[in-house]
One Martini backbone bead per residue (centre of mass of N, CA, C, O) as a GRO file, in nm:
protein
  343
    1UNK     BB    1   9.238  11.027   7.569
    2UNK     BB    2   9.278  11.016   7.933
    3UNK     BB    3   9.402  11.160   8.212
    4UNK     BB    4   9.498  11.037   8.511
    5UNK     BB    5   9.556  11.165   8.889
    6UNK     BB    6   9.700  11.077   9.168
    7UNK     BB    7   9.735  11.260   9.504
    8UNK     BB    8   9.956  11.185   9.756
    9UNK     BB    9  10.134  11.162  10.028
   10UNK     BB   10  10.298  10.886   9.934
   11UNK     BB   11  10.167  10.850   9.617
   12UNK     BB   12  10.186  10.861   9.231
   13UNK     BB   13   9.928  10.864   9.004
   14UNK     BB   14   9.912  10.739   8.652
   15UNK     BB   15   9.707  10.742   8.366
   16UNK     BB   16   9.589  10.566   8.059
   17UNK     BB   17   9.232  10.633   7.984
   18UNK     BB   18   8.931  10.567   8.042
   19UNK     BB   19   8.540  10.637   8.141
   20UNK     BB   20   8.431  10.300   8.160
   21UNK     BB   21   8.614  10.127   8.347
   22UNK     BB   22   8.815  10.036   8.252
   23UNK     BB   23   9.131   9.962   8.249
   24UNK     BB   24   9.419  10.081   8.227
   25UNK     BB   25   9.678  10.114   7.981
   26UNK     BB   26   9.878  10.321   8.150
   27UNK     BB   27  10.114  10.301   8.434
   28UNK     BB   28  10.219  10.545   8.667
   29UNK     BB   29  10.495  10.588   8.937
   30UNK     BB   30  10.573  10.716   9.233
   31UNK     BB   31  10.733  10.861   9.534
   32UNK     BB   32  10.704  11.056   9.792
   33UNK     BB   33  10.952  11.352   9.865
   34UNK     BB   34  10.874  11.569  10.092
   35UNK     BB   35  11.145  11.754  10.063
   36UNK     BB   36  11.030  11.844   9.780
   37UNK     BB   37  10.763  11.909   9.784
   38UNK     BB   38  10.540  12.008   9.524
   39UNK     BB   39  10.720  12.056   9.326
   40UNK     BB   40  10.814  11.743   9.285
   41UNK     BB   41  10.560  11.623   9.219
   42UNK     BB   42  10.528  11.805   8.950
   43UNK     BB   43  10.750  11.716   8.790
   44UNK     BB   44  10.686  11.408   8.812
   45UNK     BB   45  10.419  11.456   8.641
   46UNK     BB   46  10.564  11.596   8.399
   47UNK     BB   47  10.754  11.358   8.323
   48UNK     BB   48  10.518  11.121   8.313
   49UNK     BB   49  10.347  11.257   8.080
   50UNK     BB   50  10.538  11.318   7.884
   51UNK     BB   51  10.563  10.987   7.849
   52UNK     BB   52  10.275  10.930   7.786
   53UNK     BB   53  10.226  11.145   7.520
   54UNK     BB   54  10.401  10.995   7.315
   55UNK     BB   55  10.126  10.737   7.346
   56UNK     BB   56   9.931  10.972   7.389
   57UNK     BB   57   9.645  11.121   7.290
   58UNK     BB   58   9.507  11.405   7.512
   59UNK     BB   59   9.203  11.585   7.621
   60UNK     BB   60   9.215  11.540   7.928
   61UNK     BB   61   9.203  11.563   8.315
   62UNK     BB   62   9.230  11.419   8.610
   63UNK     BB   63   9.200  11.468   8.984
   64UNK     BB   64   9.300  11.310   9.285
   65UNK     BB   65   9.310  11.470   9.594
   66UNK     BB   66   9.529  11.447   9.923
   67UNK     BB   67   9.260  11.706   9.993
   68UNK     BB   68   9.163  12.001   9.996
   69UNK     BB   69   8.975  12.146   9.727
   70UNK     BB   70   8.836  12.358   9.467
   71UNK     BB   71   8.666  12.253   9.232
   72UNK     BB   72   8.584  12.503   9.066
   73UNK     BB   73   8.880  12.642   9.015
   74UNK     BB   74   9.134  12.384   9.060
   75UNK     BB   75   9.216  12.401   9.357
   76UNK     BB   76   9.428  12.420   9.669
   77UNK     BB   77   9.429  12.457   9.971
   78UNK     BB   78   9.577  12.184  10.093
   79UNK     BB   79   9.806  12.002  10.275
   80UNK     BB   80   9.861  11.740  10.564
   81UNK     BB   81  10.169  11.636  10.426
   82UNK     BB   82  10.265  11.853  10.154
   83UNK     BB   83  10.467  12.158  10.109
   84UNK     BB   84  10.302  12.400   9.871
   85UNK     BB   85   9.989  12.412   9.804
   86UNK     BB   86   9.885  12.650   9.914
   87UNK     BB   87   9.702  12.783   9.712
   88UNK     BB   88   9.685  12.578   9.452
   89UNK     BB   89   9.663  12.582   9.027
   90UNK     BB   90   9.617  12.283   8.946
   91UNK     BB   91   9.487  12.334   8.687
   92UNK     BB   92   9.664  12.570   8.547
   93UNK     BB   93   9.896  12.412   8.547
   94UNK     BB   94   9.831  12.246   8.367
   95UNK     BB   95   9.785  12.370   8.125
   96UNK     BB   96  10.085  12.519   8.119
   97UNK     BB   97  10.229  12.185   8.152
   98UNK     BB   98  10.024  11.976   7.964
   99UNK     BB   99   9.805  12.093   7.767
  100UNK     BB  100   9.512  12.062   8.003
  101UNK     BB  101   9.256  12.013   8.061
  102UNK     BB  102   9.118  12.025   8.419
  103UNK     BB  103   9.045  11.878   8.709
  104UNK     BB  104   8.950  11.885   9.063
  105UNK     BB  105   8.949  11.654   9.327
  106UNK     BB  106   8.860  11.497   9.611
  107UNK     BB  107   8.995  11.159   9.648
  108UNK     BB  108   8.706  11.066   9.783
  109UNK     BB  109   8.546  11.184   9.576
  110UNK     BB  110   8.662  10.994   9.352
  111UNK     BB  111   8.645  10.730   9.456
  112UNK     BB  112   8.341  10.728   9.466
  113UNK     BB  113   8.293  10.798   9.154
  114UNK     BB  114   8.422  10.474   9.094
  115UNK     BB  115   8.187  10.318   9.265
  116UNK     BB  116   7.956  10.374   9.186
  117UNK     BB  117   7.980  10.317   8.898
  118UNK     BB  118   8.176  10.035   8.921
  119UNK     BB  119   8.118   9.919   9.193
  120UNK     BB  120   7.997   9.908   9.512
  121UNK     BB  121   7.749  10.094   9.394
  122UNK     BB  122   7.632   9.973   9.139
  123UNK     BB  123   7.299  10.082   9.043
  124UNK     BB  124   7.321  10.341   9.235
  125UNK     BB  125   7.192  10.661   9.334
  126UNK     BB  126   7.318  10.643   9.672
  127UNK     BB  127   7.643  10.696   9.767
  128UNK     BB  128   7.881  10.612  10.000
  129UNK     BB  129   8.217  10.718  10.074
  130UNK     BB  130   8.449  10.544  10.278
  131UNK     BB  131   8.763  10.578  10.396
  132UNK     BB  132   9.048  10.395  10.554
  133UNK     BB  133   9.359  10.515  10.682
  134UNK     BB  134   9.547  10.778  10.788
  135UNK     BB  135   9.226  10.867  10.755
  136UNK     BB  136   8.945  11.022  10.662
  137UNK     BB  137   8.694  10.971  10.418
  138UNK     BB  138   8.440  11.151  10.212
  139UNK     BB  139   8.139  11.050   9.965
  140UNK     BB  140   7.882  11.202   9.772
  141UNK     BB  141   7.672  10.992   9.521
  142UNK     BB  142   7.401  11.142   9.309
  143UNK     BB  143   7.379  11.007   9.023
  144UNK     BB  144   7.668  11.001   8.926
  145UNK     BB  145   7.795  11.275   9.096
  146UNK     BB  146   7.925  11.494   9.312
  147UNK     BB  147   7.917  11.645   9.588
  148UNK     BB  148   7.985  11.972   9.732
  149UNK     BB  149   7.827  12.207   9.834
  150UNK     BB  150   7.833  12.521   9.972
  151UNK     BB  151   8.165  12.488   9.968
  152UNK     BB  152   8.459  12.315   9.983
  153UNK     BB  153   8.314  12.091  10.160
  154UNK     BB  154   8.203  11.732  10.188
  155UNK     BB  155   8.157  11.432  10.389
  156UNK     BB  156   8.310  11.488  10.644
  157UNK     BB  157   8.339  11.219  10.859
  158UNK     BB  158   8.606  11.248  11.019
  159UNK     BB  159   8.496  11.574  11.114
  160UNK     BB  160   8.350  11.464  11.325
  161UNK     BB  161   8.200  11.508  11.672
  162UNK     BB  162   8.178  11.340  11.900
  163UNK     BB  163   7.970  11.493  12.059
  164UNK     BB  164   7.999  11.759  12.309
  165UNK     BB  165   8.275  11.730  12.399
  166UNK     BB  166   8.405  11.788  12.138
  167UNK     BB  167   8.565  12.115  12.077
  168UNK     BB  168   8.809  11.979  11.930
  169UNK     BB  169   8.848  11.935  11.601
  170UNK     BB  170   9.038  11.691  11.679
  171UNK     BB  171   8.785  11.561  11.846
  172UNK     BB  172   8.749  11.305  11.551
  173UNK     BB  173   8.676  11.037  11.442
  174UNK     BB  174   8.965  10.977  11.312
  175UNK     BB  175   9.143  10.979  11.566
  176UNK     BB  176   8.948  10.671  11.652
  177UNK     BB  177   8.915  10.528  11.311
  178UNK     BB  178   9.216  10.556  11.229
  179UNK     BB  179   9.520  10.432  11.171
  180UNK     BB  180   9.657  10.659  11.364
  181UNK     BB  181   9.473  10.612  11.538
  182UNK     BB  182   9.448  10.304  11.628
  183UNK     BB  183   9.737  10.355  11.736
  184UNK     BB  184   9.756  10.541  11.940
  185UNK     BB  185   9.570  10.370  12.148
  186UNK     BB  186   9.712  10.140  12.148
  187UNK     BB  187   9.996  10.298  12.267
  188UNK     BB  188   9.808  10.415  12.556
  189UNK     BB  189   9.737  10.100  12.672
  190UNK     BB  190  10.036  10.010  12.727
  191UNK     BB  191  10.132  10.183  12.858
  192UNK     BB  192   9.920  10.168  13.125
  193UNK     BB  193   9.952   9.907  13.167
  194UNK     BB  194  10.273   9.908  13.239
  195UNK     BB  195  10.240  10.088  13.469
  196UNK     BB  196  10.019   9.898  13.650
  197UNK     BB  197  10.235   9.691  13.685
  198UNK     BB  198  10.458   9.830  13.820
  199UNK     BB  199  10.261   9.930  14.060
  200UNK     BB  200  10.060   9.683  14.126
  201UNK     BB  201   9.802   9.751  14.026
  202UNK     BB  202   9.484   9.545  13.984
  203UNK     BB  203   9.524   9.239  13.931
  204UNK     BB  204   9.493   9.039  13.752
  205UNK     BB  205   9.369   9.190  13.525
  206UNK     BB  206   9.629   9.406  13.490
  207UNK     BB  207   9.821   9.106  13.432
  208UNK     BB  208   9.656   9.054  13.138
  209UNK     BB  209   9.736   9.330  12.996
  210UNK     BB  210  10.032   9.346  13.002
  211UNK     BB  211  10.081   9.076  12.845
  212UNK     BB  212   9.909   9.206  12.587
  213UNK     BB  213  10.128   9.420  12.566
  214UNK     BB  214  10.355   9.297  12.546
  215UNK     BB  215  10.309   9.144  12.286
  216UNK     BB  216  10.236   9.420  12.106
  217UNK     BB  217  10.520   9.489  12.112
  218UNK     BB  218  10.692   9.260  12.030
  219UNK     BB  219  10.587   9.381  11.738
  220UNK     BB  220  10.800   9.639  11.741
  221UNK     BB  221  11.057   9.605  11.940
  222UNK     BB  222  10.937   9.780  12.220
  223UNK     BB  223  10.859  10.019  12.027
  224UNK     BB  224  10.578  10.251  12.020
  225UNK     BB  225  10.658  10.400  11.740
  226UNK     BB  226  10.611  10.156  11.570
  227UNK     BB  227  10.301  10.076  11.632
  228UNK     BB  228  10.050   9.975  11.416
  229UNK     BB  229   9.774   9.856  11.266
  230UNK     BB  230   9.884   9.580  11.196
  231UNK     BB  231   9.962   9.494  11.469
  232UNK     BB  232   9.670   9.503  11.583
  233UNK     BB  233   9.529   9.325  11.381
  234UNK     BB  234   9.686   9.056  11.472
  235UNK     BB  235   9.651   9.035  11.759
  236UNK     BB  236   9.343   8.968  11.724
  237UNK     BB  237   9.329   8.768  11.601
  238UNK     BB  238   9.512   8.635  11.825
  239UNK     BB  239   9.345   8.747  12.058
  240UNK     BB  240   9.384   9.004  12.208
  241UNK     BB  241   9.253   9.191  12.382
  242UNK     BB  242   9.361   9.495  12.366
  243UNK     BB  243   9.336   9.531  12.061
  244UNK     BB  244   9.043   9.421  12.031
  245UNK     BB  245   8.939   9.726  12.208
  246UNK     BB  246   9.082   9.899  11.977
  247UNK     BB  247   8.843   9.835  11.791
  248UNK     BB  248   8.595   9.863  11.885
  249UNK     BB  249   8.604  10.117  11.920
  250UNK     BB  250   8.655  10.246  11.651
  251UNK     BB  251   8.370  10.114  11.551
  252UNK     BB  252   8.184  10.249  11.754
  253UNK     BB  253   8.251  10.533  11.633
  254UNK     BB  254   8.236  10.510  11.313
  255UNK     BB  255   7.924  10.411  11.367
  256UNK     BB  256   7.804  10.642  11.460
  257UNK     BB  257   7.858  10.833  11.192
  258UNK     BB  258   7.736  10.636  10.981
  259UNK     BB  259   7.446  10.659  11.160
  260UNK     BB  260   7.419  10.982  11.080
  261UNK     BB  261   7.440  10.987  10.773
  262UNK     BB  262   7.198  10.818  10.748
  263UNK     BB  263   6.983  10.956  10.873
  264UNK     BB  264   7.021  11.198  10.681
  265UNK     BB  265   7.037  11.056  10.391
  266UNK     BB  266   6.980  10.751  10.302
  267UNK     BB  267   7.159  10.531  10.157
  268UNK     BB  268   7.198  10.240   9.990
  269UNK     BB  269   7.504  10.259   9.980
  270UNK     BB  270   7.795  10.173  10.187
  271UNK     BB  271   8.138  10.245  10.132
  272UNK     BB  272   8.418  10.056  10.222
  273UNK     BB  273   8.768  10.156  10.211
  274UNK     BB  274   9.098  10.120  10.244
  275UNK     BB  275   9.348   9.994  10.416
  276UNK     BB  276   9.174   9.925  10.681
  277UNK     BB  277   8.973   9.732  10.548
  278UNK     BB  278   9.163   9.489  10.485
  279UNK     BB  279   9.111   9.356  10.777
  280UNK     BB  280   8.792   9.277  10.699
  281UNK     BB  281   8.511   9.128  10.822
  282UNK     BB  282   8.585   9.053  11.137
  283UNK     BB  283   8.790   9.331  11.199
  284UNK     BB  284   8.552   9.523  11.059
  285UNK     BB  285   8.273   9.508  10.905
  286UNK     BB  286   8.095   9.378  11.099
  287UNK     BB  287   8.164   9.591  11.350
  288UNK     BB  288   8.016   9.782  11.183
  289UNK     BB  289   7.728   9.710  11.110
  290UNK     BB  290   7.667   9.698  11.401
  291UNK     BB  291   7.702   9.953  11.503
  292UNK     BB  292   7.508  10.088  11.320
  293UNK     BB  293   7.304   9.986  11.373
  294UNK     BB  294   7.267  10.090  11.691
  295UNK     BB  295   7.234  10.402  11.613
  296UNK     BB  296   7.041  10.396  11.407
  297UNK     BB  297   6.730  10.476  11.275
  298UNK     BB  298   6.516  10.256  11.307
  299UNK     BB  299   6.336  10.314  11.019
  300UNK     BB  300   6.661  10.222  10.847
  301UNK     BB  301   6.671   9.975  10.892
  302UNK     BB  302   6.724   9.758  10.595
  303UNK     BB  303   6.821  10.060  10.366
  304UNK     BB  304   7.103   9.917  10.352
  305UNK     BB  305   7.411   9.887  10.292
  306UNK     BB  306   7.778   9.752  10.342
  307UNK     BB  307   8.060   9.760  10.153
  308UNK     BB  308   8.335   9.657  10.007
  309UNK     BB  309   8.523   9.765   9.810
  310UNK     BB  310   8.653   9.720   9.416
  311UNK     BB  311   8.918   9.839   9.288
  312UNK     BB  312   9.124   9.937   9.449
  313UNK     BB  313   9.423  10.122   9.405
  314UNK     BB  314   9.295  10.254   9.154
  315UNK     BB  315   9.027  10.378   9.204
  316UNK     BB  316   9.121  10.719   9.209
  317UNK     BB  317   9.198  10.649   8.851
  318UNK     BB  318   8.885  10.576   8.783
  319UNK     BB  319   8.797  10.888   8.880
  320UNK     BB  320   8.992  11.057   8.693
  321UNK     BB  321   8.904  10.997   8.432
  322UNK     BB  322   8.584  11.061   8.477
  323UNK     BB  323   8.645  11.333   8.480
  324UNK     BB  324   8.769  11.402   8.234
  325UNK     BB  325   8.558  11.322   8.057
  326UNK     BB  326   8.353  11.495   8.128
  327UNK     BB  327   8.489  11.745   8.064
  328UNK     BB  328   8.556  11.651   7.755
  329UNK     BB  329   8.233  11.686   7.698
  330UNK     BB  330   8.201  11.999   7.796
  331UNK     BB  331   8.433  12.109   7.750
  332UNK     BB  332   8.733  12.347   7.828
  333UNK     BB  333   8.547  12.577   7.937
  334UNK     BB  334   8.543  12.437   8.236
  335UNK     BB  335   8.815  12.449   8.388
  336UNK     BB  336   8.791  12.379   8.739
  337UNK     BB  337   8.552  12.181   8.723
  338UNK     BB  338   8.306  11.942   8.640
  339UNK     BB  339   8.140  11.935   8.881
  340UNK     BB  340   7.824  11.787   9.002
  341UNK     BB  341   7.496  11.886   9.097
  342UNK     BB  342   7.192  11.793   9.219
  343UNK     BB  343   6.873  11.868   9.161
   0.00000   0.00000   0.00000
């Protein structure tokens, strides 16, 4: 049996199971407590390992972080939203309080090694995966194995920058078609609209735009710091223009990183997951192939696909098993690699 591990900025998942795509036969969950950083979830880790390892005898462990992690040596680069982890050994952690073997990679490269086997991604040799969430994260799975490139990340589509005048690391595809990138633009489209009627600026059209935030506010109780990517996702499903060109925008600015994506890599299947992508296909999907369609090179018009994600919430649980299988026909003393590069 293998235990699989996901850790995230929100919430910590156990899963123990098989590496061949079965469901998990028993899951653990806790919420991440950030004032207790990285210490706290790794106790978290330790006491619900150890009530699980009570029903099942594991042979390695598998984790996908949610952050850089050097995948070969096993370690955590940093976390960007919980304290503590930074240059932390934690496959050597496993090793000397879960008594496992471990391997570690990041989420979305984790998330993608298990839609590649397993999900919209199966039967294809070339898959890239975009999460779309608090963040952009992305994963190349070649072959059925994550490529990692030589240094430390691949694939890191979401920290792409659109043009030449983007010279600030912040200004990246993130910024403008994440979770809060998206609710950001919300925000600032708001407070805008509503300075141009209190001035009386534009005529009638900046006073449809003022009418389209007052609604979108009152999604949130008047306060913009409440104002949320669902509240913006709500808003334009029902009409609003506001909402409906935030969403736009951030699918435009996604669709051409995806299509330099395909132009460079040319893969099968573009698996699109996150929660960010549950907004559907007309509200996201859609506009999103439109988009990629738009920038791609003309010649590959037409030799991808572009799909949403099949596994759901325990995705990167179906990666970490996937992982730490691998490990385990390895042998242990591979701990802290067990990541594949195609030939």
């Amino acid at each position: 049996m293998l235990l699989g591990i996901e850790i995230g900025g929100t919430k910590i998942q156990l899963a123990a199971g098989r590496a061949d795509g079965s469901p998990p036969e028993a899951v653990e969950r806790f919420e991440v407590e950030p004032q207790h950083g990285a210490a706290g979830i790794l106790e978290g880790i330790r006491q619900r390992a150890a009530k699980l390892s009570r029903r099942y005898e594991f042979t390695a462990a598998g984790i996908g972080f949610g952050g850089p992690v050097d995948a070969r040596t096993g370690r955590v680069i940093k976390s960007h939203h919980i304290e503590g982890w930074t240059n932390f050994p934690l496959a050597a952690w496993c090793g000397e309080h879960l008594r496992l073997p471990a391997v570690v990679a990041n989420d979305a490269d984790t998330a993608g090694l298990a839609e590649a086997r397993f999900g919209a991604g199966r039967g294809r040799r070339r898959v890239f995966y975009i999460t779309i969430g608090t963040g952009i994260g992305g994963g190349w799975i070649v072959d059925g194995q994550i490529y990692q490139g030589a240094g430390n990340a691949a694939a890191e589509i979401g920290h792409l920058r659109p043009g030449p005048e983007a010279t600030e690391p912040t200004q990246n595809v993130e910024s403008a078609s994440s979770g809060w990138g998206i609710a950001a633009t919300a925000r600032r489209r708001c407070a805008q609209a509503k300075a141009n009627d209190l001035g009386g600026r534009g005529g009638g059209d900046s006073h449809s735009y003022a009418a389209d935030a007052q609604a979108l506010m009152a999604q949130c109780g008047g306060d913009l710091e409440r104002l949320t990517t669902r509240h913006v996702a709500e808003a334009a499903a029902a009409g609003n223009r506001l909402a409906a060109e935030v969403l736009d925008q951030a699918w435009q600015t996604l669709g051409w990183a995806v299509a330099q994506m395909i132009t460079l890599l040319s893969p099968e299947v573009v698996v699109i997951g996150g929660g960010v992508s549950l907004m559907g296909e007309r509200l996201c999907l859609e506009p999103l192939r439109r988009q990629t369609a738009r920038y791609v090179f003309p010649p590959l018009v037409g030799s991808y696909t572009l799909r949403p994600a099949a596994l759901g919430q325990e995705v990167v649980l179906y990666g970490a098993l996937v992982l730490a299988g691998d490990l385990a026909a390895k042998g242990s003393d591979t701990a802290g690699s067990g990541l594949g590069e195609p030939a």
